[in-house]
VEXZA-533918 format. One record per residue: residue in three letters; x, y, z of N, C-alpha, C, O in turn. Coordinates in steps of 0.001 Angstrom, whole numbers, plus 500000, padded with zeros to 6 digits. Layout:
! residues N
alaXYZXYZXYZXYZ ...
END
This chain:
! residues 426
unk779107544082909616780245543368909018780550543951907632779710544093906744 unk782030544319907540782483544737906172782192543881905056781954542681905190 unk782210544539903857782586543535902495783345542873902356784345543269902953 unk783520541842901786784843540888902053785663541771900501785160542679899839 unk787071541083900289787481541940899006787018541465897971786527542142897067 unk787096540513897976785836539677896424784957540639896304785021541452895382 unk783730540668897522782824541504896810783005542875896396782537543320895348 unk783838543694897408784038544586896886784918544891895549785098546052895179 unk785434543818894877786004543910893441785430543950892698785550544674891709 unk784375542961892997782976542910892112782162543491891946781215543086891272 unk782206544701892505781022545692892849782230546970891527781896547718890609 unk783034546760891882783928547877891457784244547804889743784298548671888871 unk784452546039889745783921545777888043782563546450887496782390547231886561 unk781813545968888256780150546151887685780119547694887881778943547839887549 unk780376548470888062780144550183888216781303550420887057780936551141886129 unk782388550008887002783187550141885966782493549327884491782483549917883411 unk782135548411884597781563548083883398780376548838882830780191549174881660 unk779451549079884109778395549996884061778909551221883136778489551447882001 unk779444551630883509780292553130883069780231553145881835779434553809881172 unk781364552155881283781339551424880077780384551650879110780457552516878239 unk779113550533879341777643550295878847776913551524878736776040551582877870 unk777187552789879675776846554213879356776619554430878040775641554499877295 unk778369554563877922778902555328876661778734554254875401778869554714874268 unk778474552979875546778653552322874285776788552470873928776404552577872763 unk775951552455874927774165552454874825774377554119873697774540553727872541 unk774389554669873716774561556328873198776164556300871878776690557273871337 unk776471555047871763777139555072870529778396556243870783778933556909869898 unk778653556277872064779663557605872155781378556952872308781943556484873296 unk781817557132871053783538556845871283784482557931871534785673557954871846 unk783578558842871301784819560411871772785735560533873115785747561634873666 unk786180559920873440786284560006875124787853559843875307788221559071876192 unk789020560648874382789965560346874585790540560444876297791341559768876942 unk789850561409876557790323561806877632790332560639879041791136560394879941 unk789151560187878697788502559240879782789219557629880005789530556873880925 unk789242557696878229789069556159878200791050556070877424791617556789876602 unk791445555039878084793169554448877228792631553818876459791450553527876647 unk793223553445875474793338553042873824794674552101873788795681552556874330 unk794738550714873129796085549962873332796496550591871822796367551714871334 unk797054549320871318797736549416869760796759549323868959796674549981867921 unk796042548618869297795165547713868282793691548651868380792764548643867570 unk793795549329869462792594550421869333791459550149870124790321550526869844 unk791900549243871490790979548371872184790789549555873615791621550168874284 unk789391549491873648789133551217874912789139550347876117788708549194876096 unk789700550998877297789564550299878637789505551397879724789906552546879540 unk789040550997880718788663552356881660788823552233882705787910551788883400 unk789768552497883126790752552585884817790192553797885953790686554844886372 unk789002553121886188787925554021887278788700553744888391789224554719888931 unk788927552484888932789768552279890026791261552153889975791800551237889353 unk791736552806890437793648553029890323794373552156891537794808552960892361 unk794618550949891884794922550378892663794045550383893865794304550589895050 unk792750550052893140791560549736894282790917551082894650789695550973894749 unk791382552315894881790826553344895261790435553765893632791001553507892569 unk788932554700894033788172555301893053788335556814892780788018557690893585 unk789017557083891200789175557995890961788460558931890536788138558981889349 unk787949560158891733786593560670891676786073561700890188785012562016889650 unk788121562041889900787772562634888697787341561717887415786811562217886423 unk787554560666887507787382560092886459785681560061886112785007560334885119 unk785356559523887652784410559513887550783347560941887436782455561015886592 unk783593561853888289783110563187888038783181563198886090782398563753885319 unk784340562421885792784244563606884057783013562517883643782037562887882990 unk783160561378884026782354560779883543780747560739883418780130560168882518 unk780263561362884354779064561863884882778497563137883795777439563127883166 unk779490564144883798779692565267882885779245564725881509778116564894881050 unk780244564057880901779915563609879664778190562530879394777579562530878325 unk777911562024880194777173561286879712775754562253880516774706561608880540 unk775685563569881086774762563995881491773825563117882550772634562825882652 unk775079562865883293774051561990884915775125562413885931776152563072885773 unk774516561766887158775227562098888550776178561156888581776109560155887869 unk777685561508889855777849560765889888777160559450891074777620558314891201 unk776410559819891545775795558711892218774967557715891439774753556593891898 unk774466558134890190773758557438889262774474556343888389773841555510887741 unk775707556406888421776764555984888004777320554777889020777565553627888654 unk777489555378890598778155554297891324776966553422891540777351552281891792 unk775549553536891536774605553071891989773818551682890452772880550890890353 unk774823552111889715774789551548888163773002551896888316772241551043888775 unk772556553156887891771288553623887752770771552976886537771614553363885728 unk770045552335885945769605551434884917768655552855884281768829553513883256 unk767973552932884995766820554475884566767284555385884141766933555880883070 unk768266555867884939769022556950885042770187556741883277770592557792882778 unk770411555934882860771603555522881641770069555734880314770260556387879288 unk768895555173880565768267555205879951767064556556879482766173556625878635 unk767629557550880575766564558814880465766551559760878808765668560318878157 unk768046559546878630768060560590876935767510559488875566767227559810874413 unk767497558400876078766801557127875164765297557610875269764778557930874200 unk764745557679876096763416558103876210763249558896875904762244558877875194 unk764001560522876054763763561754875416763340561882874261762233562344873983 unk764353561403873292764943561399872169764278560327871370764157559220871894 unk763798560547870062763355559151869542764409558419868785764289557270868359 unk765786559433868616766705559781867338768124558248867521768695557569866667 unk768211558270869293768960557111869845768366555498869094768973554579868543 unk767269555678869328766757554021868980766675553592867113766933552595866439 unk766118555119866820766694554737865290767783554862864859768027554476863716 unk768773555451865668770321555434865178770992553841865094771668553267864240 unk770579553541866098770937552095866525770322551113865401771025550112865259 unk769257551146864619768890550682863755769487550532862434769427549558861684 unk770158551812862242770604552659861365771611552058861231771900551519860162 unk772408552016862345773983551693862219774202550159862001775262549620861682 unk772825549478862269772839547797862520772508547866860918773463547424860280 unk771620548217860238771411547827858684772744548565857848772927548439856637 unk773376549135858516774849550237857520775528548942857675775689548291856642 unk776243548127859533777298547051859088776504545749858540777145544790858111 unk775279545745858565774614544498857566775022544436856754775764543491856485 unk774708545607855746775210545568854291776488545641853673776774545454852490 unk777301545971854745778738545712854610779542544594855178780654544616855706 unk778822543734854975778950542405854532779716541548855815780091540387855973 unk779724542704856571780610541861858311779394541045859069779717540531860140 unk778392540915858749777421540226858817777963538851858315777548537887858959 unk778744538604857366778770537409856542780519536921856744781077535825856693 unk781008538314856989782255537368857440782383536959859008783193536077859293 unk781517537643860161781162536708861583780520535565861110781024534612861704 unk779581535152860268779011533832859852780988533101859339781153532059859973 unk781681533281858859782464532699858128783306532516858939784001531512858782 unk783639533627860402784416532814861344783912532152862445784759531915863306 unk782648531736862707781712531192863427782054529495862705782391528509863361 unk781877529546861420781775527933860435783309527898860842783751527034861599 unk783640528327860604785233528249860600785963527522862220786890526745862452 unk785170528117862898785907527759864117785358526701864713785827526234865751 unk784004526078863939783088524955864166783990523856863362784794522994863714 unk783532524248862265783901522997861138785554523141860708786116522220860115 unk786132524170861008787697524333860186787464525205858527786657525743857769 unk788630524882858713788621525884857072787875525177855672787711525782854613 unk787520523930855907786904523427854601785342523942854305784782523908853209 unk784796524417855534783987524693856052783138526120855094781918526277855033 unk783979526828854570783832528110853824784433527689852106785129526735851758 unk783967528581851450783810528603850312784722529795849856784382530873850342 unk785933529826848928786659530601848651786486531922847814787425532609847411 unk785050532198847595784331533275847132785153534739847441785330535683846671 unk785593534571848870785576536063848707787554536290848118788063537318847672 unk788282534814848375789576535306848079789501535323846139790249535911845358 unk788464534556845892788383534713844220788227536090843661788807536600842702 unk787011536754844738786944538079844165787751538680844314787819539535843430 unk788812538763845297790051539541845929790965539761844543791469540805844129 unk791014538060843820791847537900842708791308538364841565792090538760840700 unk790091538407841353789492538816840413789693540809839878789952541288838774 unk789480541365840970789664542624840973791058543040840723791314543971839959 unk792133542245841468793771542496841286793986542091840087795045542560839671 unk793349541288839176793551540985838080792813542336836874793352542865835902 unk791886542477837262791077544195836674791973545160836783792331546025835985 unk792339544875838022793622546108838577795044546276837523795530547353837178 unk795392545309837249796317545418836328796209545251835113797219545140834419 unk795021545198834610794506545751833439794418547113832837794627547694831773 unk793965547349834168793720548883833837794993549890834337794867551110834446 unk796380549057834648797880549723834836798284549483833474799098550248832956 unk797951548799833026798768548296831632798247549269830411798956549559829448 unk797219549619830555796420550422829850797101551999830058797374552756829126 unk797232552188831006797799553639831931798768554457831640799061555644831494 unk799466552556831583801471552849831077801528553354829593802503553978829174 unk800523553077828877800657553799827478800550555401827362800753555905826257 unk800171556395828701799839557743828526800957557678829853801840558438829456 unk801265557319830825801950557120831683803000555967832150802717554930832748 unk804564556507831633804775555061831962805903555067833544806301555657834549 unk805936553659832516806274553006834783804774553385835706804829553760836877 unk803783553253835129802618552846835773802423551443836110801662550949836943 unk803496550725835074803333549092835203804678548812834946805563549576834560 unk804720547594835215806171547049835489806210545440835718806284545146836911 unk806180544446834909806039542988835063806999542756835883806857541870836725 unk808095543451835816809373542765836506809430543059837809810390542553838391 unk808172544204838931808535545068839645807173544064840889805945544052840793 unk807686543665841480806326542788842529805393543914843311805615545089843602 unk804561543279843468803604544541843699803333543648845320803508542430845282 unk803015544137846361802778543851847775801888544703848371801316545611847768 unk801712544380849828800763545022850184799082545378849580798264546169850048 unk798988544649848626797743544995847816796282544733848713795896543722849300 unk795714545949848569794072545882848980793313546679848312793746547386847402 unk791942546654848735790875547388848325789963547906849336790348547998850502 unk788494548338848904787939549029849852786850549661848470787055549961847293 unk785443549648849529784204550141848405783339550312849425783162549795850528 unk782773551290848692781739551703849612780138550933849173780298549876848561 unk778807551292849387777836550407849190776618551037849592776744551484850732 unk775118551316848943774169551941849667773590550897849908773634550034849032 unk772978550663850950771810550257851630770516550604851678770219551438850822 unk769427550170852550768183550496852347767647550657853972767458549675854689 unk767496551676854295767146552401855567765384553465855493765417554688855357 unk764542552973855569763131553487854731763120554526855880762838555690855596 unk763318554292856756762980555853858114764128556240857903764968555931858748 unk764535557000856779765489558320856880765245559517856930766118560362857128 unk763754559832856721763125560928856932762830560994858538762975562145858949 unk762504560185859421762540559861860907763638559909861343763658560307862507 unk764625559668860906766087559789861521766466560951861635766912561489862648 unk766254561545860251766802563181860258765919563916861219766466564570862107 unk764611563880861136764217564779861717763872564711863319763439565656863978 unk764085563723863682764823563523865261766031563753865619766549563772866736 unk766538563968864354768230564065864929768284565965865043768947566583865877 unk767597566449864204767053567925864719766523568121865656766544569270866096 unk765879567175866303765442567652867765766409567702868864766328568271869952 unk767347566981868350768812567173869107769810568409868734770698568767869508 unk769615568922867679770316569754867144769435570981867681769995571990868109 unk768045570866867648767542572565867849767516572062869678767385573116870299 unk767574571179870417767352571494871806768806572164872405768954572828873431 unk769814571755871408771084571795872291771413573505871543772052574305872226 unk771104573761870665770828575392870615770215575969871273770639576984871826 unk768974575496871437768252576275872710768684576861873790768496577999874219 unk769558575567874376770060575965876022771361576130875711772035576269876732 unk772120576178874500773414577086874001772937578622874046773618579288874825 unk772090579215873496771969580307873564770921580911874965770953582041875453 unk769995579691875395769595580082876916770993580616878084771180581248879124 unk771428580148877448772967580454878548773773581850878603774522582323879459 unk773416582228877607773261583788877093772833584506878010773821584966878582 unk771999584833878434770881585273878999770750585182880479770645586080881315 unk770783583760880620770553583226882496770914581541882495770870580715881583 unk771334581408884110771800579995884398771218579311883874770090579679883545 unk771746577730883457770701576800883257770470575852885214771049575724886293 unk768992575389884349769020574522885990769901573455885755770762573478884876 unk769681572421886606770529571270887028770432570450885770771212570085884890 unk769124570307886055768803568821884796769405569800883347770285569236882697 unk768947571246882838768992571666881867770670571752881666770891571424880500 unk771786572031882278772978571704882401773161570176882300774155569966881605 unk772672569182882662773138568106882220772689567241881071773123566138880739 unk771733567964880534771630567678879749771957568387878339772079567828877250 unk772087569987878684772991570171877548774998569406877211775870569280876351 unk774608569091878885776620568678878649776464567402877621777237567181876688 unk775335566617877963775199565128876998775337565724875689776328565607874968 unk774257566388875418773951566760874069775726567238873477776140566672872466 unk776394568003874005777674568598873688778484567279873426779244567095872475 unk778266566621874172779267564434873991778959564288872712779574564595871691 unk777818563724872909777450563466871921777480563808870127777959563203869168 unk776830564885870256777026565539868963778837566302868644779511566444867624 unk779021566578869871780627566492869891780640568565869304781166568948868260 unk779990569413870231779802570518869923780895571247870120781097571596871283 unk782038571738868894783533572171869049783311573963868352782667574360867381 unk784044574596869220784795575732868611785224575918867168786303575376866933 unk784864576319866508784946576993865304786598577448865302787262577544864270 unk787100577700866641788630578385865977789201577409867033790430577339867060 unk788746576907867607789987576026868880789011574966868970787811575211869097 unk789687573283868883789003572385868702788468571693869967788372570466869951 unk788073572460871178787571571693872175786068571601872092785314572393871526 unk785814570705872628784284570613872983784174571498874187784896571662875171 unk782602572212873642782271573351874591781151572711875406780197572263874768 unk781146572605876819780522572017877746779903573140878755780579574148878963 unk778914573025879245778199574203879795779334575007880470779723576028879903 unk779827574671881496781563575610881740781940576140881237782029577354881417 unk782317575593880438783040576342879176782458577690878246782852578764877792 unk781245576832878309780294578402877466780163579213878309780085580300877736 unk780059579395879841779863580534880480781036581611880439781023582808880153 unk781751581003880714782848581660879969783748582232879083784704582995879222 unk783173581638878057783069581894876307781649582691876048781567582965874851 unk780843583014876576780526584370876069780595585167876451779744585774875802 unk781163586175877434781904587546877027782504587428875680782218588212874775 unk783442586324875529784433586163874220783205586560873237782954587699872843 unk782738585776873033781820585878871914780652587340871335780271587481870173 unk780310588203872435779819589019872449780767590348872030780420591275871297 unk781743590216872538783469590741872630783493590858870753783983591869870250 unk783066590018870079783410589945868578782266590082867962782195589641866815 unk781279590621868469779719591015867481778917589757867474778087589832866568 unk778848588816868018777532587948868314776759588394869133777089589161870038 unk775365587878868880774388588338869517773596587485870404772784587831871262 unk773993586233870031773349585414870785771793584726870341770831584294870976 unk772120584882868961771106584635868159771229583276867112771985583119866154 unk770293582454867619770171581134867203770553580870865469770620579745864975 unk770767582100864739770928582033863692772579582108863687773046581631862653 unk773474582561864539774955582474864678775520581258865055776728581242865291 unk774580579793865196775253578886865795776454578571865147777480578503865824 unk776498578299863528777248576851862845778418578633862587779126578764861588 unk778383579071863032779326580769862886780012580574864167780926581388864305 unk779839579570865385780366579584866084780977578178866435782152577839866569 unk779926577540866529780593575834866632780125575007865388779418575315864428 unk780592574160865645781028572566864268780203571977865388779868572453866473 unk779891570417864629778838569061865298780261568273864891780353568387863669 unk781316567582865365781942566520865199781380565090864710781938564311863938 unk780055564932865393779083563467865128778763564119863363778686563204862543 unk778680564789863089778499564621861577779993564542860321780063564941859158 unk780819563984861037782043563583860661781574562076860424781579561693859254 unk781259561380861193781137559855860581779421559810860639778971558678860822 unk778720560576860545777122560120860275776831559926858989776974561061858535 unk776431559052857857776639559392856319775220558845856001775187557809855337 unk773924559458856426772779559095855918772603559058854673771813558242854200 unk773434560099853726773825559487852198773826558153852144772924557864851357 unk774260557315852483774645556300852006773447555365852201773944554247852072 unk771973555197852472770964554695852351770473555268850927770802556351850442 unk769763554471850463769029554335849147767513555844849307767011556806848725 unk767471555213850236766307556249850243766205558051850452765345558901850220 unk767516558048850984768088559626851115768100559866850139767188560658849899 unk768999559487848809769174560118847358767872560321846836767763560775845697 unk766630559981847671765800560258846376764871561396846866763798561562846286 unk765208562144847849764228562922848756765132564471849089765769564728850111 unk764944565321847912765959566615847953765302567128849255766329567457849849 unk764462567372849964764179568226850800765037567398852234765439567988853237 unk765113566400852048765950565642853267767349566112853245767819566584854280 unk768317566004851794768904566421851483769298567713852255770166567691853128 unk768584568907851876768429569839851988768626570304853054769368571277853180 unk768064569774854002767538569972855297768506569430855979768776570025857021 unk769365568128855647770632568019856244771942568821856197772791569312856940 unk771629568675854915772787570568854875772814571843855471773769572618855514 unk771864571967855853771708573124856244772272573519857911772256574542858595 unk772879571759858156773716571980859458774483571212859439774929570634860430 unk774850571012858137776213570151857762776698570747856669776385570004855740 unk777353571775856204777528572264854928778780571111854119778672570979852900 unk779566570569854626780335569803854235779928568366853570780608567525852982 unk778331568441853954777454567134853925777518567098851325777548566240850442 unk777505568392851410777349568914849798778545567921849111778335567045848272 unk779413568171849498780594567378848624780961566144849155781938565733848528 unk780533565172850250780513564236850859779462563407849803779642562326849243 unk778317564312849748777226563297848374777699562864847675777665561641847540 unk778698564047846508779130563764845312780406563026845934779808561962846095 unk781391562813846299782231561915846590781783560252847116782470559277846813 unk780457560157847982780230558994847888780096558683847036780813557796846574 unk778786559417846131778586558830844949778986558496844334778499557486843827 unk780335559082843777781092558710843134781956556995842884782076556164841983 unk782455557212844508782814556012845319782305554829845014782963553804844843 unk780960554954844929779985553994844971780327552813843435780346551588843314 unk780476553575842809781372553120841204782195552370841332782202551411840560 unk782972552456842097784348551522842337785239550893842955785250551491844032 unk785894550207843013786659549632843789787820550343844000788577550404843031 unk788345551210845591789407551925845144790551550350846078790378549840847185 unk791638550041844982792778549440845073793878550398845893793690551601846074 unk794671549906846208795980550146846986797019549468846771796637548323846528 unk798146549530846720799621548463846915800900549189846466800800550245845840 unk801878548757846710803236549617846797803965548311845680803636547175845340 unk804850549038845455805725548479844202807210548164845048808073549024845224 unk807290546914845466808543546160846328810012547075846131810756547550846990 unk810103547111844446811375547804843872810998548813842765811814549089841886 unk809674549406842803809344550085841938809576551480841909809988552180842833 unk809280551808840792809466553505840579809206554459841884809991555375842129 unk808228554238842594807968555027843570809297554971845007809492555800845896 unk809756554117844827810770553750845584812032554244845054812992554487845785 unk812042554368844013813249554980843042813475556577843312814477557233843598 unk812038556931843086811975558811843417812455558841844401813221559805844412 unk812474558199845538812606558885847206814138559074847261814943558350846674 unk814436560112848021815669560162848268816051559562848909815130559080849568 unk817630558943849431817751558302850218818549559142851307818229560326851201 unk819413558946852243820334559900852986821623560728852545822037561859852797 unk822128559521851677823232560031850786823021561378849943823683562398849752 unk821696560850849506821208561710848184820959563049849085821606564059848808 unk820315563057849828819716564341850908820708565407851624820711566585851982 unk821688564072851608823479565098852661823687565492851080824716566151851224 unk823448565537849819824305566021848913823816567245848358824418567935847536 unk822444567528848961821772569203848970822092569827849841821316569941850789 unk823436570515849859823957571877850630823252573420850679823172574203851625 unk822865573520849547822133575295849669820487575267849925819998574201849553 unk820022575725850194818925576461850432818256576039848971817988574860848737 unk818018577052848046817935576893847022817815575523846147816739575315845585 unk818665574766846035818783573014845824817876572585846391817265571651845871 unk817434573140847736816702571784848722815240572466847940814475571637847448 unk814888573848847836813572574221847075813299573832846208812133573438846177 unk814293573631844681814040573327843873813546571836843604812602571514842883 unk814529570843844465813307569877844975812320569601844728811651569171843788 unk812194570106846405810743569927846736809651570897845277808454570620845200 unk810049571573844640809411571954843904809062570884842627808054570591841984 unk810034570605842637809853569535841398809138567900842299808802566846841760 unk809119568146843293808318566885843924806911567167843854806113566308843477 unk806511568494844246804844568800844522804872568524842663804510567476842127 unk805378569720841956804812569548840507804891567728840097804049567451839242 unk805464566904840409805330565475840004803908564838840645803109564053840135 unk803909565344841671802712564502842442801391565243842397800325564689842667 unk801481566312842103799998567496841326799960566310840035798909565692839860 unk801125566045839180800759565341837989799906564090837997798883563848837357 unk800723563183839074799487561813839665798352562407839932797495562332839052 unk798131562899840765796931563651841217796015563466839789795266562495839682 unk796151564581838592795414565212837966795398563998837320794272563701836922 unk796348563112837054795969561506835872795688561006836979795824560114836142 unk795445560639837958794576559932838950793016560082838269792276559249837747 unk792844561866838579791487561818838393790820561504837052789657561154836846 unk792028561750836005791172561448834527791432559884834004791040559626832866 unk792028558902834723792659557733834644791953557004835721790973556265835813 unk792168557126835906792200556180837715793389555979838159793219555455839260 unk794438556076837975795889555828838519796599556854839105796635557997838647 unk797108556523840003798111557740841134798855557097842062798700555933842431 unk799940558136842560800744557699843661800725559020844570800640560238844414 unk800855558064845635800500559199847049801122558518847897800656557526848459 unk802583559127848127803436558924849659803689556766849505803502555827850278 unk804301556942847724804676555889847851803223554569847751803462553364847839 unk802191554977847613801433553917847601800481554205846034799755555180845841 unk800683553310845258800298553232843660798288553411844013797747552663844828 unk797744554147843486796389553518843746795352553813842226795271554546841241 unk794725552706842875793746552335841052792360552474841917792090552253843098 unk791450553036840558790105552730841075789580552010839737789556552235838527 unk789066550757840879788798549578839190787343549765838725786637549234839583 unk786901550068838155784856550165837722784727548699838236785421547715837980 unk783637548843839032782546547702839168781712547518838222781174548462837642 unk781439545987837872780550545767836803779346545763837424779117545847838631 unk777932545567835720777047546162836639776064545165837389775422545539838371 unk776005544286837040776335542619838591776935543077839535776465542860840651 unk777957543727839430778779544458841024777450545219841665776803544967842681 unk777277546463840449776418547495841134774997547207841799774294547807842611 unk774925546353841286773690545919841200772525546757841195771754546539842129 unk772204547635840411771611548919840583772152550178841399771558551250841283 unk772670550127841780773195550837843204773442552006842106773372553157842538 unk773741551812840640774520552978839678773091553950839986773245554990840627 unk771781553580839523770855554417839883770815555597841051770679556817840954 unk770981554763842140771466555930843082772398556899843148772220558103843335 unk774038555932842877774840556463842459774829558016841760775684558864842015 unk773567558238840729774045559572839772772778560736840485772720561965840486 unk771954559768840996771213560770842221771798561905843138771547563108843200 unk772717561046843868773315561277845024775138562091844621775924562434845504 unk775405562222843084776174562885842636775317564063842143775899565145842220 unk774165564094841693773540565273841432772632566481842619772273567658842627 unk772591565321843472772524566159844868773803567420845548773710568476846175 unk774988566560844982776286567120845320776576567902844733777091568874845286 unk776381567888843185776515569106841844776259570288842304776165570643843478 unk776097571167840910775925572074840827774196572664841429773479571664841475 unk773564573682841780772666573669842191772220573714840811771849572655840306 unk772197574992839990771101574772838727770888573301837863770051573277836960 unk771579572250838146770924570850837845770668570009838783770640568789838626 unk770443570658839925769170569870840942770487569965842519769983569927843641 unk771573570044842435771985570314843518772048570980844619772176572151844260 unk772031570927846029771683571305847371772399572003847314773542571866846877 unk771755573198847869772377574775848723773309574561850070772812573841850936 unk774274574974850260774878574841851868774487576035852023774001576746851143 unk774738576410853499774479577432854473775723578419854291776800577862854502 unk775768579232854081777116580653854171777528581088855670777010581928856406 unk778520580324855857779227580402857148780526581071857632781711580757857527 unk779670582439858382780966583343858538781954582691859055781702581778859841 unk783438583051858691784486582486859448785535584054858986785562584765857982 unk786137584064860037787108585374860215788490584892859488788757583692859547 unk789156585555858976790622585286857919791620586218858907791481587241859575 unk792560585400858651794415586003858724794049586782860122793647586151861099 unk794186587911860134794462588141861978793472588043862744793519587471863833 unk792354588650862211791055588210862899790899586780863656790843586577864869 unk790845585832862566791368584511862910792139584194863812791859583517864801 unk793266584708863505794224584176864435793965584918866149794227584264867158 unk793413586367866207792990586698867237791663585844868154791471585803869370 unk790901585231867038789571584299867902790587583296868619790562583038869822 unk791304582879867874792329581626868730792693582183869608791940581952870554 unk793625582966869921794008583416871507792718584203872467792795584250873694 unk791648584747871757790843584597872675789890583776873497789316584031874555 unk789877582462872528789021581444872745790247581060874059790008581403875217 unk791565580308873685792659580138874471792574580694875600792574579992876611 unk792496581884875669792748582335876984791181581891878500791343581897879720 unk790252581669877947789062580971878072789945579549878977790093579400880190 unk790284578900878127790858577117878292791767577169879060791904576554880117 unk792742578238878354794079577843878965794916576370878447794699575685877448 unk795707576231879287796664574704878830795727573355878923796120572193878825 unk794206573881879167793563572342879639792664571874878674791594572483878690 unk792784570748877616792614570599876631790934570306877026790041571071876661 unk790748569345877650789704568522878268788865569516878496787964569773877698 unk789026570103879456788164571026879905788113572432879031787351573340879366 
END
């Protein structure tokens, strides 16, 4: 006797949800391809297309997360959990990322809509809209101050809207030395069988598990931004050999970028700033990781503000249509735009020695936190800017990473291209 359709819907949820629980267990959101996205940025995953199962979906899906697809329809529990076991780097990430949104305080505003939806609004304490006011009130302290070296920085008569903020915050994460150096065991295995591939096939398991490792860490082309997936590399090295690589573990970050070290910011724990060889050692496969220090650090100082001026000056500069149909030559329309970049180089440069700027119409202040704000955090703070510095006063070395200029360049692109072709995904 067949399935009735109930069950078989239900079977088709749970392998689709399964799917799901894959990619969210492994922290993996890369998946434009896989997964639709609404307005609001909500992921959903259309495995079944009017009841029938779409094998590619599922095939890519298998690919990316380094399993079968039978492991997948069979919602393999073992099988979702095998690179958790590998790896020690998964279970402290997950740790990692749970003490990062602790301390950013969404811990305390789910408590505030939890009371809230129990007790109602009397229920909470107006703390955080005081501080909101408190800072917008700093904020225009320090415009009023501004307008004396800059004016129409302030404007009583001019309503200010849209106003927010945003700060960053270190935390306290004591296994950051365990984090990093598991997260290298991911970094030197997936070199391994990057450059094993060089040489000779990988097996089954060693192919699927370099394809994870590639998800994951999000392993992209240096001149064309796809992720390179065992496929892909077999075919990308002729290319690569074609241009003087050797296939030598020392050419990796000369050939591909890690995307996952775009939002990984182990900076931002307390205990990283105080350990240069961690430092160190993270750079050395993140070179971008160098000025990310000194910019948190920096960050860490202040409150950066935002808000637009209803009828203000910034609204005044813009042209309108009239104004735009009344530049006929060539010439007129340059001079412009010339005199627009030189105005907004000017915000820029009193941005940085002020705190005040405008960028595309939006006024922005960075207000100092007091040191009750910082609450020590300044300590770290000049750590983790001197990590970023200069090297002869204690700052980290990056790695010297060949990259080819002007035609060269532009020739790796059409050779990588011709590799892909029109298929982004693949």
């Amino acid at each position: 006797m067949g399935k009735s359709k109930k069950k078989q819907k239900q079977e088709k949820a749970l392998i689709t949800e399964f799917v799901k629980d894959c990619f969210d267990h492994y922290c993996i959101s890369n998946t434009e391809n896989l997964f639709d996205y609404d307005e609001d940025g909500h992921r959903s995953l259309t495995l079944f297309e009017n009841g029938v199962l779409s094998e590619k979906k599922l095939n890519r899906a298998a690919k990316l997360l380094g399993m079968t697809a039978d492991e997948l329809l069979n919602c393999d529990k073992e099988a979702e959990k095998k690179w958790n076991q590998k790896y020690s780097f998964f279970a402290l990430y997950r740790k990692f990322i749970f003490c990062q949104i602790r301390s950013s305080g969404a811990g305390e505003v789910y408590k505030e809509r939890i009371l809230k939806a129990i007790f109602g609004d009397d229920a909470c304490n107006d703390s955080g809209k005081e501080k909101s006011e408190d800072i917008y009130k700093r904020m225009i302290d320090i415009l009023k101050t501004a307008n004396e070296k800059l004016p129409n920085s302030y404007n009583s008569k001019d309503e200010i809207i849209d106003f927010a903020y945003e700060t960053v915050q270190f935390f306290s994460f004591p296994q950051i030395g365990e984090l990093i150096g598991s997260f290298f065991d991911l970094v030197n295995r997936s070199k391994e069988l990057f450059f094993k591939s060089w040489d000779e096939d990988l097996s089954e398991e060693e192919i699927k598990e370099y394809n994870f490792l590639a998800t994951f860490l999000g392993i992209v082309d240096n001149y064309v931004p796809h992720n390179i997936y065992y496929d892909n590399l077999k075919n990308l090295i002729p290319v690569y050999r074609k241009e003087g690589f050797k296939g030598k573990k020392e050419e990796f970050l000369s050939i591909i970028h890690m995307k996952f070290c775009y939002d990984f910011t182990p900076w931002s724990c307390r205990e990283f700033t105080e350990n240069f060889d961690i430092a160190q050692l993270y750079a050395s496969i993140y070179p971008n990781a160098k000025s990310c220090m000194f910019n948190f650090g920096s960050s860490v100082k202040y409150y950066d503000c935002r808000f637009r001026w209803l009828n203000g000056e910034s609204e005044k500069q813009a042209m309108d249509k009239e104004e735009t149909n009344q530049i006929v030559d060539m010439q007129s329309f340059l001079d412009q735009i010339d005199a627009e970049i030189e105005r907004d180089m000017a915000y820029i440069n009193f941005f940085e020695q002020n705190g005040v700027g405008t960028v595309l119409g939006w006024v922005k202040v960075r207000v100092p936190k007091t040191k009750e704000e910082l609450n020590g955090d300044e300590v770290y703070a000049e750590k983790l800017i001197r990590l970023g510095g200069v090297v002869s006063k204690g700052g980290i070395r990056i790695p010297i990473i060949k990259r080819k200029i002007e035609q060269e360049g532009v020739n790796s692109i059409f050779n990588r291209l011709s590799v892909w072709g029109e298929k982004f995904y693949e």
